[in-house]
Backbone as a ProteinNet text record, in pm:
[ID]
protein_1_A
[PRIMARY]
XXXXXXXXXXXXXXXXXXXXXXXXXXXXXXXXXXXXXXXXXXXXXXXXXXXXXXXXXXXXXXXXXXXXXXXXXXXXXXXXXXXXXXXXXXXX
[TERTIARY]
1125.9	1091.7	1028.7	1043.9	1019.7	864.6	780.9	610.3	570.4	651.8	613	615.3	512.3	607.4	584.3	633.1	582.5	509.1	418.5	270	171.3	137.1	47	-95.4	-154.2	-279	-403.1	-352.5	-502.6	-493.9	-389.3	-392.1	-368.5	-272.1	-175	-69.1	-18.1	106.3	161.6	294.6	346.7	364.8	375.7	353.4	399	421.2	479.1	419.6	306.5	179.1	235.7	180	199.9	163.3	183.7	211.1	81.9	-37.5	-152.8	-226.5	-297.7	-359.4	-407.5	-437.4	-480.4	-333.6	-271.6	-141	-54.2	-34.2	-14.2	-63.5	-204.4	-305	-257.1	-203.7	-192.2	-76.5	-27.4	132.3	126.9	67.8	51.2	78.9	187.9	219	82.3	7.2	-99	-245.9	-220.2	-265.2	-248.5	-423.9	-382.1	-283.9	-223.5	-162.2	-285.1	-188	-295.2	-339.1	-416.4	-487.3	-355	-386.4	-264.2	-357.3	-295.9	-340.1	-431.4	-571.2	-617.6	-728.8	-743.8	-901	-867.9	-718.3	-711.2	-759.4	-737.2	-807.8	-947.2	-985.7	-1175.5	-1203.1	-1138.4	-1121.3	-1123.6	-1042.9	-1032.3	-1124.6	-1231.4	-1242.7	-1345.5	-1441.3	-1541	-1523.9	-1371	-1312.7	-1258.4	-1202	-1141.4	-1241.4	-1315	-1425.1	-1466.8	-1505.8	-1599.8	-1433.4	-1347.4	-1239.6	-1264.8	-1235.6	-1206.9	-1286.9	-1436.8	-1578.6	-1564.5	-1481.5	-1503.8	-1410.5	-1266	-1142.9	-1068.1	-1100.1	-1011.6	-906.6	-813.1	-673.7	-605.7	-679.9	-642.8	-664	-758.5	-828.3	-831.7	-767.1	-772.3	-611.5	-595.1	-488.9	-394.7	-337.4	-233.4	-84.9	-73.5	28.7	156.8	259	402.9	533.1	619.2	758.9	832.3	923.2	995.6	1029.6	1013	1077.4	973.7	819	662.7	711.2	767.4	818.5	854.2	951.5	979	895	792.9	679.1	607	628.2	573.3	423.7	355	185.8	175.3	232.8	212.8	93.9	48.8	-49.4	-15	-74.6	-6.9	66.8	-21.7	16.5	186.1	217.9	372.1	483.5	426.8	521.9	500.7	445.1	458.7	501.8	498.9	562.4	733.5	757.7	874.2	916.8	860.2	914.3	947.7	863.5	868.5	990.1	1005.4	1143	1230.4	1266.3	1380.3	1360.1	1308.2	1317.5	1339.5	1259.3	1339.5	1470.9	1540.7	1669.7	1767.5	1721.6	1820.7	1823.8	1710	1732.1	1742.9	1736	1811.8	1774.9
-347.4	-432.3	-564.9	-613	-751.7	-717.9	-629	-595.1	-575.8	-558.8	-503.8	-627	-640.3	-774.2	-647	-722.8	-700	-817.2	-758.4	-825.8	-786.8	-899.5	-841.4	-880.8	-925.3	-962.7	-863	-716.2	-648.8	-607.8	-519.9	-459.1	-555	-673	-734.7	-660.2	-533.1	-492	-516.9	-508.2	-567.7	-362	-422.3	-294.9	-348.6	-258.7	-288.7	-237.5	-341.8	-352.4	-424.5	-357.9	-416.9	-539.3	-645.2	-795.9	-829.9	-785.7	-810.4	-979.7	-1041.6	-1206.4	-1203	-1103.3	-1144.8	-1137.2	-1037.3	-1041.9	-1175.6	-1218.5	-1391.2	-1471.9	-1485.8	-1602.2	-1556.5	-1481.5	-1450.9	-1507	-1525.8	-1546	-1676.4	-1754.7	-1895.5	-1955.3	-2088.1	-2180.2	-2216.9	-2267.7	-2294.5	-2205.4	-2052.4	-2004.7	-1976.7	-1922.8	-1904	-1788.6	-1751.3	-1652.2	-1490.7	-1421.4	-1287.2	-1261.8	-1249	-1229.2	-1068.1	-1032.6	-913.8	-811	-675.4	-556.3	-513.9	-492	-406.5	-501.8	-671.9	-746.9	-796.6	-794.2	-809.1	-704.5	-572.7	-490.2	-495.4	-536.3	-515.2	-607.4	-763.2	-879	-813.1	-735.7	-744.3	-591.8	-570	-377.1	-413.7	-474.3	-539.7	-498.9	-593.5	-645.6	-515.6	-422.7	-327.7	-215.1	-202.2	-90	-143.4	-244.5	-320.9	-251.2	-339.2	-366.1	-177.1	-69.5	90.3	98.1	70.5	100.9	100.1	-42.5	-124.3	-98.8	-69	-32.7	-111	-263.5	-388.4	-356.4	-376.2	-373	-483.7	-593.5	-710.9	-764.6	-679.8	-709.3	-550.5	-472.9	-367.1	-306.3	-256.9	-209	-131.7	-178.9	-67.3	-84.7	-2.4	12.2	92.7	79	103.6	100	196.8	180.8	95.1	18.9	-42.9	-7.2	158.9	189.8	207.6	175.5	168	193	100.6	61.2	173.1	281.5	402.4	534.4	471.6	646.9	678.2	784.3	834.8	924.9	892.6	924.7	1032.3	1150.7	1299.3	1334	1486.4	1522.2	1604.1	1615.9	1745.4	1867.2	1923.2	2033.2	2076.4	1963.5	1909.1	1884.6	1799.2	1798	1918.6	1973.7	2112.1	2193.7	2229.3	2350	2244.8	2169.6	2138.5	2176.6	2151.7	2179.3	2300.1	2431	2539.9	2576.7	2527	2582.8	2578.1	2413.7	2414.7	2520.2	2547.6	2681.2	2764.5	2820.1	2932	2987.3	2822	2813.6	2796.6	2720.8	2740.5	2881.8	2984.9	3089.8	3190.6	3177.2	3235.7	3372.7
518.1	405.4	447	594.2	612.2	627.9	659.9	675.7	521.9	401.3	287.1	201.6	47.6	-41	-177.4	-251.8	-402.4	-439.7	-530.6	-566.4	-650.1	-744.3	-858	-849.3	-697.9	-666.1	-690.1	-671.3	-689.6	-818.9	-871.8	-1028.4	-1144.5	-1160.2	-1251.3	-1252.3	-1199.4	-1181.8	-1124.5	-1062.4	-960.3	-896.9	-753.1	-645.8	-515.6	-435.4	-341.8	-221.1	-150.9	-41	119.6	197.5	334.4	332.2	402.3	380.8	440.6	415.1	442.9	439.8	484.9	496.8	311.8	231.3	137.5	7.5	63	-19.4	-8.4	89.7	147.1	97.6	89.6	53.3	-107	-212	-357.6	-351	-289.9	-329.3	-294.2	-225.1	-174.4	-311	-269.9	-410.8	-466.1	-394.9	-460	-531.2	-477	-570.9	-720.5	-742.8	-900.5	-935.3	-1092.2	-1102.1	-1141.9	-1078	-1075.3	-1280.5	-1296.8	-1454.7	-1466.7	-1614.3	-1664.5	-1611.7	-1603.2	-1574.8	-1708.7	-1721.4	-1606.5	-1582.7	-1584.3	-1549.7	-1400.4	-1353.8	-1244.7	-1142.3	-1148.1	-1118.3	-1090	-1237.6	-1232.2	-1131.4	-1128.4	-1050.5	-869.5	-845.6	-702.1	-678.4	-771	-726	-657.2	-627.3	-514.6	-393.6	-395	-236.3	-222.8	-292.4	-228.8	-171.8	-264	-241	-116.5	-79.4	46.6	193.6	115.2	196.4	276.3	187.1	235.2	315	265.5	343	486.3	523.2	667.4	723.7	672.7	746	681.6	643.7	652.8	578.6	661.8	604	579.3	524.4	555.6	396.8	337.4	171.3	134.3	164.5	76.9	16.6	-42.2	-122.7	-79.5	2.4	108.4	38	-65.1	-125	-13.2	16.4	105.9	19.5	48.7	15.4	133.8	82.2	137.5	278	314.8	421.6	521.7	502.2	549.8	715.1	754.8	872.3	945.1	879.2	965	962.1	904.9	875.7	1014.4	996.4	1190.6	1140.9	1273.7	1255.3	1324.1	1259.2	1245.9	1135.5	1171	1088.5	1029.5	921.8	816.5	825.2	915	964.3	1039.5	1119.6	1165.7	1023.9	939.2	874	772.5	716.7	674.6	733.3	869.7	975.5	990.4	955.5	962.8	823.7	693.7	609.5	565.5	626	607.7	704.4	812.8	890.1	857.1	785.9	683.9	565.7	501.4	369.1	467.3	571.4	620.4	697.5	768.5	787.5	682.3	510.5	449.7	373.7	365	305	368.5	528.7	610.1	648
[MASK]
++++++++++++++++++++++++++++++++++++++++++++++++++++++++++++++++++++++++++++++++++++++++++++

């Protein structure tokens, strides 16, 4: 949870994003407050579209559960052949 915040900087919803330089700079006392859902959206869809293009993970929308921190960088294929072993060990 300490890499994650909740934050209503890109949509007006509140969501729960990796603690990125632009999720920071929104939450700064002295920023403004994020506009309601959905002009905040239209507001940040620029930066995000640009943000995906380039990689930046720094201005784009990296939504995380609280537990972000323990997700392991396996590929599909692993965690499906794991999930299928379990169905076939519990039905035996």
């Amino acid at each position: 949870p300490e890499d994650t915040r909740l934050t209503r900087a890109f949509s007006g919803r509140a969501g729960r994003s990796l603690a990125t330089e632009y999720v920071a700079a929104a939450a700064a006392p002295d920023a403004p407050a994020p506009a309601p859902y959905p002009v905040q959206r239209g507001l940040t869809q620029a930066m995000r579209e640009a943000a995906a293009k380039t990689g930046d993970l720094a201005r784009m929308q990296a939504w995380a559960g609280q537990a972000a921190g323990l997700a392991q960088a396996v590929s599909a294929g692993e965690v499906l052949g794991g999930i299928w072993r379990g169905v076939e060990e519990t039905l035996g």
